[in-house]
Each structure stands twice: as C-alpha cells, then as structure tokens.
C-alpha positions, 0 to 999 in steps of 0.5 A: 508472550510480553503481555502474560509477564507485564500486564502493563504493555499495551498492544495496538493493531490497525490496518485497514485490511486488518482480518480481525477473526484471525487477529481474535482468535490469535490473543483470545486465550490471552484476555486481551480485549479486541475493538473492531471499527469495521461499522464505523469506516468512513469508505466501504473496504473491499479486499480482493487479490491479485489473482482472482482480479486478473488469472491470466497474470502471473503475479507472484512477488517475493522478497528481493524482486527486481524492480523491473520484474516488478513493474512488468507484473503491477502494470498490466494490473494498474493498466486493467483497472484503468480500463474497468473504472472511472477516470475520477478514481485515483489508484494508490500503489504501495512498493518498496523504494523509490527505484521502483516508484520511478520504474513503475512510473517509466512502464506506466508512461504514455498510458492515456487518461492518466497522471503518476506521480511518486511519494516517498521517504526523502522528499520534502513534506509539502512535496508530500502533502502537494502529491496527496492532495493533488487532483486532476482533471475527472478526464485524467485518472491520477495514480500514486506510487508510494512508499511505506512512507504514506502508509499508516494514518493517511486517508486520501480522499479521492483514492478508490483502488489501493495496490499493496505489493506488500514489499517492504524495505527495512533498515538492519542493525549489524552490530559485529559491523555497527551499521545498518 
C-alpha cells in the first residue's frame, strides 16, 4: 500500500527459498518490477518438507512450542538424514533461542559420526565465525544449531542440508508499560 503513495520506497525481498511466482503475482498489479536470481545460485536449491522426508513423524510446530516437544520432533529428523547422506555434509538447523539450541544439542548427543555445535545472538563474533567456518573430519558429519542470528546473507560452504522450524522469537515494544 506504501509503494502506491510513495513511488520513492523502495522493497527488496531475499530468501533462499523465496516462491518467486507467489511473490510476482502478489505486486504484479502494482508495476514493481521482480528479479529473479534463481539461474545464477552458486549451490543448486532443493525445497522439500518435513512431511513428505519422514510421514511417519508427527512434526507439527506452532507458535509457543516447548523446547523439548521441540527437540523430540527435530531429532528423528536430524538423526534420519544422518543416516541417508554423507558424513562430509554438515546440516544447518534454524530454532528460535538458544534454550532450544542447548536442547536440541542434549537430545542429539552421543549420535555417532557427529559433532553439534550451536550459534546465536550473544556470543562473540569470532566464537561466531570459528563455528561457521569450522570443519570436522569427513568421518565426522558437523551439524549447526542456530538462531536467526546466521540467517540472512551467510553461506557456509560445507552445509548440504538446511532444517528451518520456522520459529522465530522477536522483541515487542509495549508502549503502556515502555519496555519490550
């Protein structure tokens, strides 16, 4: 609605996963122009969902999910395409907090062949880069539990599989109380 009232706003949408028809026909009665850069990804991009990976799990994540439930429903999954690929492909798990990094960590533990690490809001930037950057063994699959905190403009090479709960937690101004 901006956009027909200031011609000078401007609107940029990326996502890796991004459905660009839904996206084109959204603001195609609008005149905004659409660039698509799905020819020029540098890795091929595979969308699939949890249900059609594993049927027999019951994966349904709301809003306000426990992080345990949490960790009950990701793990089988995580644990399933451990099985499936190669050791030298790391997984990228996106959760909302870090309480449920650590627990998702706690239920992944003692899984052979694989090292967890967790990255979120907080730690310090070279803790940060050390994790993303960071490769095992080819013997040892390395899986990274993280926050929104990695989630736009950061490519980590080595990652073959990306796990999106699409949770997220935001910060709410409550102005009759002035906090957030």
């Amino acid at each position: 609605e901006v956009l027909k009232f200031d011609a000078s706003k401007k609107v940029v949408l990326m996502s890796a996963a991004t459905n660009v028809d839904f996206i084109r026909s959204y603001f195609e009665s609008s005149g905004i122009g659409i660039v698509d850069l799905e020819g020029h990804r540098k890795h091929r991009l595979t969308v699939s969902y949890s249900d059609s990976l594993t049927p027999e799990l019951p994966i349904s994540l709301k809003t306000d999910v426990d992080p345990d439930q949490m960790a009950r429903m990701v793990a089988p999954l995580i644990r399933q395409e451990h099985q499936r690929r190669p050791t030298d492909q790391s997984f990228l798990v996106f959760l909302p907090g870090k309480r449920e990094a650590n627990t998702l960590a706690d239920h992944l533990g003692g899984c052979p062949d694989m090292t967890v690490r967790r990255i979120f809001g907080g730690q310090s930037l070279s803790a940060q880069r050390s994790i993303m950057t960071s490769r095992q063994l080819a013997s040892r699959r390395l899986v990274i539990l993280a926050t929104d905190v990695v989630e736009s403009s950061v490519t980590i090479p080595s990652v073959d599989l990306v796990i999106d709960t699409c949770q997220h937690r935001r910060r709410r101004w409550n102005p009759r109380c002035r906090e957030s």
